[in-house]
N, C-alpha and C positions, 0 to 999 in steps of 0.2 A: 502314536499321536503326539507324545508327549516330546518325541525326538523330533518332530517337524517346529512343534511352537519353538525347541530350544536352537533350532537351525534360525528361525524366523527372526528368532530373538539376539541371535549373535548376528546374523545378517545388517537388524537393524542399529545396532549397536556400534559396529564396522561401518556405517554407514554416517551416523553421528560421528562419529571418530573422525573418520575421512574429511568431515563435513568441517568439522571444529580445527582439523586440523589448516586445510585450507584458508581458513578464516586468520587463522592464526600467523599461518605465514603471508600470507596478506595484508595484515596490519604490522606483521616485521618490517615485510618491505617499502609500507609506507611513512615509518619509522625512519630506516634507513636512509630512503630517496630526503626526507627533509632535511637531515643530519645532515647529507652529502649537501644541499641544497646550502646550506646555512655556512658550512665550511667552504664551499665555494663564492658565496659572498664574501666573506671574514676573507679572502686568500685575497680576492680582487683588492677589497678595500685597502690593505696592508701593503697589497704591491703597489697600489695605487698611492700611496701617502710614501713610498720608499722613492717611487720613482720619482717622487714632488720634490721632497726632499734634497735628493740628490741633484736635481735639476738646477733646485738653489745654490745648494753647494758650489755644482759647476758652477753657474754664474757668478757669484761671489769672489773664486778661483781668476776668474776667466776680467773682474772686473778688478782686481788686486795685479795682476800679471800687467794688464793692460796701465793701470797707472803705473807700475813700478819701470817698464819700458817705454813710458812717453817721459819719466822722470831722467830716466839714463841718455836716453838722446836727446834731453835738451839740455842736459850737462854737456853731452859729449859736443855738442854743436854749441856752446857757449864756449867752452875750451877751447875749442877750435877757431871760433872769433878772436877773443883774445887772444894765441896766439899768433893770428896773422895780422889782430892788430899791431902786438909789437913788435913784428918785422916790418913794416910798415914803417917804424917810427924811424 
């Protein structure tokens, strides 16, 4: 009799176990799933302000390039004035 209570008693015992264990990996993965959660935000935000960033940049680039060739061709065509002015003369 005493071998059945002890059957009974690891049975339940394995059963708790099982039981905790479950529980356990369970709140790992809901651990996990936030973490991931949280680092996937933090990843968008960062690409998101890189991509800003750089956006600016280009513009800035793109607004420097642009003055620096309306400044060259309007040398280069005042040059050119002048010199057919004084062929001209």
């Amino acid at each position: 009799m005493l071998g059945g209570l002890g059957k009974l008693a690891a049975e339940g015992l394995a059963h708790r176990t099982e039981k905790a264990t479950e529980g356990a990996v369970h709140a790992v993965e809901e651990v996990v799933k936030e973490v991931v959660e949280h680092a996937k935000e933090a990843g968008e935000k960062a690409l998101g302000e890189a991509l800003k960033k750089a956006q600016e940049s280009g513009d800035k680039v793109v607004k420097e390039v642009t003055e620096k060739v309306s400044h060259t061709v309007t040398e280069a065509v005042t040059h050119a004035a002048e010199g057919l002015g004084k062929l001209g003369q």
